[in-house]
TORLUMLO-855955 format. One line per 2 residues: their letters; for each residue x, y, z of C-alpha. Coordinates in nm, 4 decimals, padded with zeros to 6 digits, m for minus. Example, Ala and Ser with C-alpha at 12.3 -4.5 7.8 and 13.67 -1.06 7.14 Angstrom:
REM residues 2
as = 01.2300,m00.4500,00.7800  01.3670,m00.1060,00.7140
REM end
This chain:
REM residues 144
xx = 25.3256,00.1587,14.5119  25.1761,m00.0034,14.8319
xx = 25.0551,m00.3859,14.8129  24.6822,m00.2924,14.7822
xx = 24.7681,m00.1009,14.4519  24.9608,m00.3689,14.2744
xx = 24.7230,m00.6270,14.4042  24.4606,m00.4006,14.2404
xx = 24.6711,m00.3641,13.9343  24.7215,m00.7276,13.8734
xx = 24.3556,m00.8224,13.9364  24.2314,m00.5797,13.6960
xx = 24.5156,m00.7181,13.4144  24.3721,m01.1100,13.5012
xx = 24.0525,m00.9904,13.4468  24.1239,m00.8281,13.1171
xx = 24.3302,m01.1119,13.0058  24.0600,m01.3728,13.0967
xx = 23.8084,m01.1794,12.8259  24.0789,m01.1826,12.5777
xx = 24.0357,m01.5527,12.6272  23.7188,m01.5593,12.5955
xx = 23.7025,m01.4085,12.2560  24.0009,m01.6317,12.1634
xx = 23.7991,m01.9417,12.2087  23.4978,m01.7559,12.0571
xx = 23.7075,m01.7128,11.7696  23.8460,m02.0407,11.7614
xx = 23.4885,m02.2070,11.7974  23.3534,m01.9370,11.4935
xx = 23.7083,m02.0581,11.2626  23.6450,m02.4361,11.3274
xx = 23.2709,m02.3688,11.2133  23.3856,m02.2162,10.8703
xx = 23.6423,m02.4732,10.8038  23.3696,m02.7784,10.9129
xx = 23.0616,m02.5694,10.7464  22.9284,m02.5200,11.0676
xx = 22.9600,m02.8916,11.1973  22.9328,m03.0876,10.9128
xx = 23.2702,m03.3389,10.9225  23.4940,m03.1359,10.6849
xx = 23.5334,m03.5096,10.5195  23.2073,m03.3805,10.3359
xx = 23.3535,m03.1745,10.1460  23.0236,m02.9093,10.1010
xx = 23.2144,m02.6414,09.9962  23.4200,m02.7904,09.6877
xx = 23.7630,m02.7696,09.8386  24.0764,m02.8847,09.6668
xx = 24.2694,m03.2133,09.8303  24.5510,m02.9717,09.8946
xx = 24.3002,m02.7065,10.0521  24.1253,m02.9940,10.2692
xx = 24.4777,m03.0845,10.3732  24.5628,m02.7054,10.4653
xx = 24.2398,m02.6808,10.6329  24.2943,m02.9791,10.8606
xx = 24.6529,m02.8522,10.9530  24.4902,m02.5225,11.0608
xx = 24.2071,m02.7249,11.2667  24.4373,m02.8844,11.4346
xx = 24.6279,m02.6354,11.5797  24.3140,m02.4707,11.6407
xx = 24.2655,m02.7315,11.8650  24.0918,m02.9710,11.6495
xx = 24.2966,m03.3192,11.7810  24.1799,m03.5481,11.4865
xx = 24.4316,m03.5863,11.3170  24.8071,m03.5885,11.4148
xx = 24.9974,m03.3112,11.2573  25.2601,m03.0266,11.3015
xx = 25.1538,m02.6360,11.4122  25.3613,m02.3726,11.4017
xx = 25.5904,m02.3692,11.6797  25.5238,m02.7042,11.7629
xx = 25.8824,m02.8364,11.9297  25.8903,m03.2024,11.8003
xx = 26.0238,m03.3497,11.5170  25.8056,m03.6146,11.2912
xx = 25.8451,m03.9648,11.3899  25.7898,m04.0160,10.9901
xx = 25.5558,m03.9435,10.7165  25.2657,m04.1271,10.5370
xx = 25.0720,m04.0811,10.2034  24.7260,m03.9917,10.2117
xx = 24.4959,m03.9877,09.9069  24.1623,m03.8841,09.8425
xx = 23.8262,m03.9507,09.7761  23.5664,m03.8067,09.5640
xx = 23.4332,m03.6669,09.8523  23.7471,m03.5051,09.9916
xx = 23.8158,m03.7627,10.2719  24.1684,m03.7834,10.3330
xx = 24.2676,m04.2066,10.4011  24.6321,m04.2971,10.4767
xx = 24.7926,m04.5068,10.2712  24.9605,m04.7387,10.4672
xx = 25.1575,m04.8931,10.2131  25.3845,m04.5522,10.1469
xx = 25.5875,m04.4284,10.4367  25.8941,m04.3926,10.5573
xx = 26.1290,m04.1999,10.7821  26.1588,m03.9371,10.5359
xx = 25.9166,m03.7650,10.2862  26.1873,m03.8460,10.0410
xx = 26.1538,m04.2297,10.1118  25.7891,m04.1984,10.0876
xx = 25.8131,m04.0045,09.7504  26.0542,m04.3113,09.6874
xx = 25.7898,m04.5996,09.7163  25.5225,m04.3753,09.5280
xx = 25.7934,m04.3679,09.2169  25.8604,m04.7361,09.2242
xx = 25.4828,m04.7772,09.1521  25.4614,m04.5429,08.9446
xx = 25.7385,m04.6097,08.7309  25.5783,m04.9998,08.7016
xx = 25.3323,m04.8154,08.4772  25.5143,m04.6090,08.2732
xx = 25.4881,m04.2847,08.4772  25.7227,m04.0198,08.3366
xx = 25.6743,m03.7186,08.5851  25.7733,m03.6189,08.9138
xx = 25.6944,m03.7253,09.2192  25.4888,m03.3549,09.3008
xx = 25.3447,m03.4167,08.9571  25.2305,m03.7912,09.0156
xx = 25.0760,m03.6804,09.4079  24.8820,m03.4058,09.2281
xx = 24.7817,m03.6436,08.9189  24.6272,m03.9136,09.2166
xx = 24.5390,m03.5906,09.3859  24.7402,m03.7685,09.7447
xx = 24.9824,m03.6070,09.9279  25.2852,m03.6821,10.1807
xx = 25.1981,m03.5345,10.5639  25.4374,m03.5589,10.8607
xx = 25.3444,m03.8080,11.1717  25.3741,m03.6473,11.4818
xx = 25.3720,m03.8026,11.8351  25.0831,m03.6970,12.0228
xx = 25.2173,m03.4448,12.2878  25.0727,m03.4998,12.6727
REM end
């Protein structure tokens, strides 16, 4: 194979790979649309989602690309620098909760019990997020 072939060869795989980008970021503009209902802060909540779907949703957005909030894709190389309640508001807005976190999702389970306890809770700590309808997300430094 003589230079003018492989150069040839190569040029036509760049150009095929630069349309598969293309319809990546199509894709990935399209997927962001559905999980934001086309724009709308997914915060709104139009579409009824559960706190735990709102939470999935957000985890897919961002390693779509969406950088709003800081947490972990798949494949992502870094461990969490800790991890932080968030509840929920009527509306499906995810707030942190300052108050519970730790260096572990344990410890943060932890504080939630201590509270909880106060008042008599009897259940679990899963049982007690999904009663206040919160849950426990890893913090991530921001990469770059």
């Amino acid at each position: 194979m003589i230079d003018s072939e492989i150069i040839a060869r190569q040029a036509r795989v760049i150009e095929e790979l630069k349309e598969q980008v293309s319809i990546l970021e199509r894709n990935k503009k399209d997927a962001l649309g559905h999980i934001f209902c086309i724009g709308g802060p997914l915060n709104d909540n139009k579409l009824g989602f559960s706190k735990q779907q709102m939470v999935t949703f957000a985890r897919i957005a961002e390693c779509l690309g969406n950088e709003e909030r800081p947490v972990k894709c798949l494949g992502q190389k870094t461990d969490p620098i800790g991890y932080i309640a968030f509840g929920g508001s009527p509306s499906g807005e995810l707030f942190p909760l300052t108050q519970y976190t730790g260096k572990t999702e344990k410890e943060v389970g932890d504080k939630i019990m201590i509270g909880a306890k106060a008042e008599g809770w009897r259940g679990t700590v899963a049982e007690r997020l999904d009663y206040l309808g919160w849950v426990i997300l890893p913090v991530y430094m921001k990469e770059g």
